[in-house]
Every structure is written in C-alpha cells, then in structure tokens.
C-alpha positions, 0 to 999 in steps of 0.5 A, spaced: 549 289 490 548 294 496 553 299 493 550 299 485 543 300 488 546 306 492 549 309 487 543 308 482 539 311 487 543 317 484 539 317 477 533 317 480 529 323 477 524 324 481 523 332 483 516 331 486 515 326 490 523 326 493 522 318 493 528 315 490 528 307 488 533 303 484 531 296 481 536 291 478 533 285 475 539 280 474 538 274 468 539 267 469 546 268 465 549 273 469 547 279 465 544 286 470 539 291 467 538 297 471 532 301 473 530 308 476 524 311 478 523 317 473 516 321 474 512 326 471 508 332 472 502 327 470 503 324 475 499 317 471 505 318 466 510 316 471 513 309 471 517 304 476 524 302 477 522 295 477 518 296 470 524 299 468 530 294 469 525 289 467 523 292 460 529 294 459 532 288 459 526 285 454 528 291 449 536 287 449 532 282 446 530 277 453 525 273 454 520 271 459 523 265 463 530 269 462 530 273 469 533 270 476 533 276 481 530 282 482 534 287 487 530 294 488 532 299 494 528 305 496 531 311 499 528 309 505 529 307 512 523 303 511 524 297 507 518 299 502 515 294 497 513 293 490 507 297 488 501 292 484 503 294 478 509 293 479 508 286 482 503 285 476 510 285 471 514 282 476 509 276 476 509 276 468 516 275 467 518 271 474 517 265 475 513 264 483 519 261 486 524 266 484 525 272 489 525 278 489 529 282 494 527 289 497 532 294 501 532 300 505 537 305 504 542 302 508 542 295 506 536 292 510 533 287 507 526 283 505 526 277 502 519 275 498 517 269 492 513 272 487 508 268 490 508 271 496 508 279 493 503 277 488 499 271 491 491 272 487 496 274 479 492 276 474 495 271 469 494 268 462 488 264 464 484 268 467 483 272 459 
C-alpha cells in the first residue's frame, strides 16, 4: 500500500500549504477508492484526502458498513493524524473496531482503531 500511497501523493493539489496526504479507503469486498487533499484559496472550501476516498466510494453506490481499512500517508517525516472532521466521517462509516492505518512519507506507520482516533463521537444518538 506504501507504493500506491507515494504515488498518490502525486495528485494532491495543494499549492498553498505544500502539505500532500493520500488516503485510501479499502471495501470489505476488496474494492479500493483513492483520496487527495485538494485545497482552495478559501481556505474553508478545501477538503481532506480521507473524506475524498470515503465519499467517493458512497458515490460508487457503498454503504455504511461497506468499509474495512482506511490507508492515509502525509508527505511528512512525521506520522501525522486525521484532523477532527476527518475523524468525524471516519467514525460515520467504520465501525469502532476497524483501523485506520497512517503513514509517513517513508512508510513508517500508526496503527489506531476508530475508537481510539474518535473515543467521545458525535453519533446518531446524541441528535
């Protein structure tokens, strides 16, 4: 997953923070979708690599329940984490238990449950 990720990074557009991040967000059936950070001028309008892999696999028609592993790496020597709207989306769509792995640009990683990365979610319940 190292090698897709790197090349992914690739894609990234991000011409005002320099910050690349890949994500790839793997289906229980095998199936992969890729993500990029994408950044606008109105800084508010930019959006993650994480939401991107994720939403683009609800728009191929997936569900809640559908995901298995979330991949992301930064173009970093630190291993950075989700920032909370991120984590927000992550725990809409994976289950507690399932992991979300984060990299650095040579492949270092951090292996976390969404549980750990979000342990107080906003959820269904709390509405």
């Amino acid at each position: 997953m190292k090698e897709k990720l790197c090349l992914l990074l690739n894609n990234s557009y991000s011409p005002y923070s320099h910050f690349r991040v890949a994500a790839i967000a793997v289906m229980k059936d095998g199936e992969e979708f890729n993500g990029v950070n994408c950044e606008n001028a109105s800084y508010g309008a930019t959006i993650c690599a994480e939401r991107v892999a994720i939403t683009s696999a609800i728009a191929s028609g997936y569900k809640k329940g559908d995901f298995d592993t979330l991949y992301i790496m930064c173009d970093s020597d630190n291993i950075d984490t989700c920032c909370f709207m991120c984590r927000q989306v992550i725990q809409e769509f994976f289950r507690k238990d399932q992991k979300i792995i984060m990299m650095n640009r040579n492949g270092d990683q951090l292996i976390k449950t969404v549980e750990e990365l979000c342990p107080y979610p906003f959820v269904e319940e709390c509405l």
